[in-house]
OpenMM code with the backbone's topology and positions (N, CA, C; nanometers):
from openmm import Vec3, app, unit

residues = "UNK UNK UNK UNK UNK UNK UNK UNK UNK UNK UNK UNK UNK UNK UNK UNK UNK UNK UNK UNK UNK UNK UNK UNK UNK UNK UNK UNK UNK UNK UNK UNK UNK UNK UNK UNK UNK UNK UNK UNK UNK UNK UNK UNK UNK UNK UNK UNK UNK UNK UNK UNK UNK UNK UNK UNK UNK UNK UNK UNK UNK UNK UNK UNK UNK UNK UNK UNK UNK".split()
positions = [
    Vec3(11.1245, -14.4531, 12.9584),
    Vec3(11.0641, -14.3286, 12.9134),
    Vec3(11.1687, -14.2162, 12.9089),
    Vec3(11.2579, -14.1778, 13.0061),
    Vec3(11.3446, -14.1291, 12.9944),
    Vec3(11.4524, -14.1291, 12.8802),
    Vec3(11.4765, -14.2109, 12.8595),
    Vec3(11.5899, -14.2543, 12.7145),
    Vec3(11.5762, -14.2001, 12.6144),
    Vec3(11.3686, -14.2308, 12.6020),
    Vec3(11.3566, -14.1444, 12.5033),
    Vec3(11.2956, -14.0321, 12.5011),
    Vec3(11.3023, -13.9684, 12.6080),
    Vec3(11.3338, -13.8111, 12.6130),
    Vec3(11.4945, -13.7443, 12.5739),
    Vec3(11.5490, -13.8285, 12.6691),
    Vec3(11.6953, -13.8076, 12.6657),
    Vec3(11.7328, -13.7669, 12.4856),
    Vec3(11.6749, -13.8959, 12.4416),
    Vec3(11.7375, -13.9011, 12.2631),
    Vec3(11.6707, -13.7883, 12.1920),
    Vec3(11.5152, -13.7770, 12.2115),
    Vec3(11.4821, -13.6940, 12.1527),
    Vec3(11.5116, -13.5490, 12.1578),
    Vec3(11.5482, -13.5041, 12.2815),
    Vec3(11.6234, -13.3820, 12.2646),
    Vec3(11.7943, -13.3752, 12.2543),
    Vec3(11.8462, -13.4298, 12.2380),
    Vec3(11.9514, -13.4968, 12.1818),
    Vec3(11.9872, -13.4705, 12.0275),
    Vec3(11.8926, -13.5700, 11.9540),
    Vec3(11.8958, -13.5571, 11.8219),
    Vec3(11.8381, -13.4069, 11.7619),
    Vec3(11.7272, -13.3544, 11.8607),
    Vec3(11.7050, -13.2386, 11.8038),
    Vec3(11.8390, -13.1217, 11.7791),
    Vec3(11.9052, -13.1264, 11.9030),
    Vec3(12.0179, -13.0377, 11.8969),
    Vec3(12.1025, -13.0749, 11.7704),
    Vec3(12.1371, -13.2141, 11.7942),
    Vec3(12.2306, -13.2444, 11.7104),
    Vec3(12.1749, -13.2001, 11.5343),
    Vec3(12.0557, -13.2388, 11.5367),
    Vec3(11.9867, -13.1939, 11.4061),
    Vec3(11.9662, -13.0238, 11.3691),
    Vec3(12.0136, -12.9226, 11.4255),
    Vec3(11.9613, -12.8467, 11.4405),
    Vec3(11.8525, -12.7566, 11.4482),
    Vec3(11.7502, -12.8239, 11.4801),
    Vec3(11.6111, -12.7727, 11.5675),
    Vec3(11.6438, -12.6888, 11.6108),
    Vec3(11.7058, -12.6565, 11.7376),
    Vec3(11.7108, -12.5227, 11.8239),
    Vec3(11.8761, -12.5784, 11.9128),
    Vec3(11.9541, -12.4562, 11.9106),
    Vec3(12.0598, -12.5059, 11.9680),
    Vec3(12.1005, -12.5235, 12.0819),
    Vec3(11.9984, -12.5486, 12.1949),
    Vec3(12.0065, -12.6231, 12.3160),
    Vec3(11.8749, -12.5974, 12.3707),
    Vec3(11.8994, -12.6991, 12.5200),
    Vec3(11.7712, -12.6913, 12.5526),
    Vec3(11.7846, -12.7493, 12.7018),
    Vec3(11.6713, -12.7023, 12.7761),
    Vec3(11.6950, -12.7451, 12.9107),
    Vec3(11.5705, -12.8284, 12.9798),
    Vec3(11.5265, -12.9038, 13.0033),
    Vec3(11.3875, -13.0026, 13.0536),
    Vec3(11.4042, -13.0118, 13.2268),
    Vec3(11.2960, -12.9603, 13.2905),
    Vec3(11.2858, -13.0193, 13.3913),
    Vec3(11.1310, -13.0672, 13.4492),
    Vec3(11.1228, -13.1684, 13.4985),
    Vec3(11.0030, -13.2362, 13.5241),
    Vec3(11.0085, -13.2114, 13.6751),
    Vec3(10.9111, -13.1534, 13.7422),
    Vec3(10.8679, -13.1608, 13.8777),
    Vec3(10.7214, -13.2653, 13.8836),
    Vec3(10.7173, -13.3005, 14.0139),
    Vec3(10.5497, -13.3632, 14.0570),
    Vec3(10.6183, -13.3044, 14.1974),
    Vec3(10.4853, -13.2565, 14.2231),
    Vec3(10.4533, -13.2230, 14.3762),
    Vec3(10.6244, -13.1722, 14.4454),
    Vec3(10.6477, -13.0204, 14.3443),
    Vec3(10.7780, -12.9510, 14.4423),
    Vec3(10.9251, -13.0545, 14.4435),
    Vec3(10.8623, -13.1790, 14.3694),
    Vec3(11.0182, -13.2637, 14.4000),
    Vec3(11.1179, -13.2516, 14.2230),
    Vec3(11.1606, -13.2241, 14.1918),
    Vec3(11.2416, -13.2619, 14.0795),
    Vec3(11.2396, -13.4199, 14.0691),
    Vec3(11.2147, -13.4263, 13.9482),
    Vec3(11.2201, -13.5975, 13.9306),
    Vec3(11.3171, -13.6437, 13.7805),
    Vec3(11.3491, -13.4873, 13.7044),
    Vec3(11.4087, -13.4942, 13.5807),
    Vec3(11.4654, -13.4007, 13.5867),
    Vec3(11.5830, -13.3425, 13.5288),
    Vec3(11.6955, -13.2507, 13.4824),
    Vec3(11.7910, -13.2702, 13.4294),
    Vec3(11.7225, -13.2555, 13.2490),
    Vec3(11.8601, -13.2528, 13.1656),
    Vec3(11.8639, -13.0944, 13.0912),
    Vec3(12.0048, -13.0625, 13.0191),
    Vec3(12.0435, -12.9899, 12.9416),
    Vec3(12.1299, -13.0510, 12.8631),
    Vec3(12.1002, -12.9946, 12.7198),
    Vec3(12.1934, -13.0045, 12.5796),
    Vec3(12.2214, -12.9031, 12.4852),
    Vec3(12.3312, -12.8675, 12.4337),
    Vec3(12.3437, -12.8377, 12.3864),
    Vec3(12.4493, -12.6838, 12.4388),
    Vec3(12.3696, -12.5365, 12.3629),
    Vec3(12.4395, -12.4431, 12.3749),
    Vec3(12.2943, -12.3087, 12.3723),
    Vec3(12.3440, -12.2220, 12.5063),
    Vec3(12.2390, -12.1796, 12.5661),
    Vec3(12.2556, -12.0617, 12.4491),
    Vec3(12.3477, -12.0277, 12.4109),
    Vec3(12.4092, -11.8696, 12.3021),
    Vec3(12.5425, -11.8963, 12.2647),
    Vec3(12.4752, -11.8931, 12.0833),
    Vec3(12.5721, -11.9225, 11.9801),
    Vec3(12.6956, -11.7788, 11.9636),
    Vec3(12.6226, -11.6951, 11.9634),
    Vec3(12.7040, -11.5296, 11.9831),
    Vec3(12.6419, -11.4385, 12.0527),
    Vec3(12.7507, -11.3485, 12.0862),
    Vec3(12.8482, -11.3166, 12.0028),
    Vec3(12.9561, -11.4522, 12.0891),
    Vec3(12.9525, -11.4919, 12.2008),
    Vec3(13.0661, -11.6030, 12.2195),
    Vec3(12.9851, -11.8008, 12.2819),
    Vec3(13.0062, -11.8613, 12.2265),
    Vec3(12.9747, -11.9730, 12.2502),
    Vec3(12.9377, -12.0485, 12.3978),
    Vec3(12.7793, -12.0544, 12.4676),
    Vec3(12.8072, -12.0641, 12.5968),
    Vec3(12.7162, -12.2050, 12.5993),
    Vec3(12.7604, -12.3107, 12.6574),
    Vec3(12.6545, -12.4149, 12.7011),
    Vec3(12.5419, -12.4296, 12.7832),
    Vec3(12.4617, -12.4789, 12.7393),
    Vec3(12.3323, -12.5060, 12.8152),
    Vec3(12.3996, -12.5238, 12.9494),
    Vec3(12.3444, -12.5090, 13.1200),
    Vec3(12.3519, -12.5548, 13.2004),
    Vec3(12.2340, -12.6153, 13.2490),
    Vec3(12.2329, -12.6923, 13.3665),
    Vec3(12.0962, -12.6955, 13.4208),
    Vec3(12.0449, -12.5981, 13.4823),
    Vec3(12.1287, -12.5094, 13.5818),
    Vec3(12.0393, -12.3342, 13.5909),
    Vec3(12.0660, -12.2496, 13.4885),
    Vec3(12.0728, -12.3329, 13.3515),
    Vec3(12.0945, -12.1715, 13.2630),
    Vec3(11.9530, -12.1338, 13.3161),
    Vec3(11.9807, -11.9468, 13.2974),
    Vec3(11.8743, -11.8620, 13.3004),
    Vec3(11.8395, -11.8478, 13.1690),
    Vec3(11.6959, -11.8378, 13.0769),
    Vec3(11.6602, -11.7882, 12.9060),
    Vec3(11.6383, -11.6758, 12.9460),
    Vec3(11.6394, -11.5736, 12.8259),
    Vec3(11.6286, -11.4750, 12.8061),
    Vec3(11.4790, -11.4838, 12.7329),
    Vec3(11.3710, -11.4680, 12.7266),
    Vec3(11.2416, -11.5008, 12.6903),
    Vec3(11.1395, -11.3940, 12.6259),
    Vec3(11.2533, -11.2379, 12.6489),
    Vec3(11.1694, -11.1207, 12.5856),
    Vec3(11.1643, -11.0905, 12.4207),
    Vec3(11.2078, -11.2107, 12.3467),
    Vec3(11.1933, -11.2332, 12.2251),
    Vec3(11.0281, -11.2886, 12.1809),
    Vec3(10.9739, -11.3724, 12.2529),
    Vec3(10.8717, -11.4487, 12.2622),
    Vec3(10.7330, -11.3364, 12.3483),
    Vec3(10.7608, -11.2413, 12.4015),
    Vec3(10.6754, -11.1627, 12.4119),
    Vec3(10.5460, -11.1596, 12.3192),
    Vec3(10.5783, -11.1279, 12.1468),
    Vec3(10.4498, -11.0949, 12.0630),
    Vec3(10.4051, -11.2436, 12.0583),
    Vec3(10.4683, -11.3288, 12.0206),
    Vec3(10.4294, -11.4752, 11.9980),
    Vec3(10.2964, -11.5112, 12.1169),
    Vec3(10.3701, -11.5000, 12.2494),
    Vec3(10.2914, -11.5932, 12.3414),
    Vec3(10.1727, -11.4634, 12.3817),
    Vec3(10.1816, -11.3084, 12.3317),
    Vec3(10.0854, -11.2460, 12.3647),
    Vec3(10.0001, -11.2438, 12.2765),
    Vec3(9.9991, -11.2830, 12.1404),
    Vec3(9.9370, -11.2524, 12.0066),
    Vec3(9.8698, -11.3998, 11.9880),
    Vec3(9.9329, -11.5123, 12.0193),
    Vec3(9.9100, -11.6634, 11.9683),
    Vec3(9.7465, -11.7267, 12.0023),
    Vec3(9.6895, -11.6210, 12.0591),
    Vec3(9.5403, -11.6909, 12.0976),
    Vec3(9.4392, -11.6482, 12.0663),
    Vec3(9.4400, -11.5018, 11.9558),
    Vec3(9.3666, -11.3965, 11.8860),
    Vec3(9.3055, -11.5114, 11.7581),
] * unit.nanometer
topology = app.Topology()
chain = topology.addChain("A")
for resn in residues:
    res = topology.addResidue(resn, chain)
    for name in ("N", "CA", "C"):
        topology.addAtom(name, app.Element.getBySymbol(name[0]), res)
């Protein structure tokens, strides 16, 4: 099951979907998954996904406040 998580966000990057991305799966407080791909910010200078990248998420404000009207 993993593998093909792994691939599928994988190919998304590589496809350009969105240019990185970070997954983590908890059950019950334990981490059981943690990947990153790709690149967390294209500009103004090129930085890679980490596994603690922090997102910046105040873009998505109207989206996730407006999306249920």
């Amino acid at each position: 099951m993993w593998n093909e998580i792994d691939s599928l966000l994988q190919q998304s990057v590589l496809n350009g979907l969105f240019p990185g991305c970070a997954l983590s799966i908890r059950h019950r407080s334990k981490e059981i998954y943690l990947v990153a791909y790709g690149d967390a910010e294209i500009a103004p200078t090129k930085r890679s996904v980490q596994e603690d990248t922090v997102w910046d998420l105040a873009s998505l404000t109207k989206v996730l406040c407006t999306a249920h009207l």
